[in-house]
C-alpha positions in Angstrom: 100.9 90.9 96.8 98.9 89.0 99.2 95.7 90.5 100.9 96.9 91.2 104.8 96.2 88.6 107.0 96.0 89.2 110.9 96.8 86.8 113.2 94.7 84.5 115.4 94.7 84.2 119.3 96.2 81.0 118.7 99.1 81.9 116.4 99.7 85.1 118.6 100.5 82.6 121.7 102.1 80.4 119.5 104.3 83.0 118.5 104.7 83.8 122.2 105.7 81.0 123.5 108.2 79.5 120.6 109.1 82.7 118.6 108.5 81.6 115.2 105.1 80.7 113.0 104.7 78.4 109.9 102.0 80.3 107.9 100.7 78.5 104.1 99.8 81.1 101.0 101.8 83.6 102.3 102.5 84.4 98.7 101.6 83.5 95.3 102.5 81.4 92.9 103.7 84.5 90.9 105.6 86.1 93.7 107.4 82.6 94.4 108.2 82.8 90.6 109.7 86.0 90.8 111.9 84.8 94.1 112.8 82.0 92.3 114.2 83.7 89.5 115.9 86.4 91.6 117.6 83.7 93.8 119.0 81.4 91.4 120.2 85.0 89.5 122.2 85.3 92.6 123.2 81.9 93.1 125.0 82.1 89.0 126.5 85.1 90.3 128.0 83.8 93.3 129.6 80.7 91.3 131.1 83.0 88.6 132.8 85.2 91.5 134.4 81.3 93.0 132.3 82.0 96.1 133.1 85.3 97.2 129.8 87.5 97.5 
């Protein structure tokens, strides 16, 4: 997992004022890897079952 990261004054207002943040090495590269894997595992799933989840 990443080391914790705290906000700045400027992304706290940011946040503030438009309610979302785009934040870069949030994870990584293995964690992204492992998402990856786990979503397209769901994705095969979800076309086996013709779309129903």
């Amino acid at each position: 997992m990443s080391p914790l990261k705290h906000l700045t004054a400027e992304e706290k207002k940011f946040w503030d004022d438009n309610g979302y943040l785009k934040l870069s090495n949030i994870f990584t590269d293995e964690e992204i890897e492992e998402m990856s894997a786990s979503f397209d595992d769901i994705y095969s799933r979800k076309e086996k079952a013709d779309g129903v989840i």
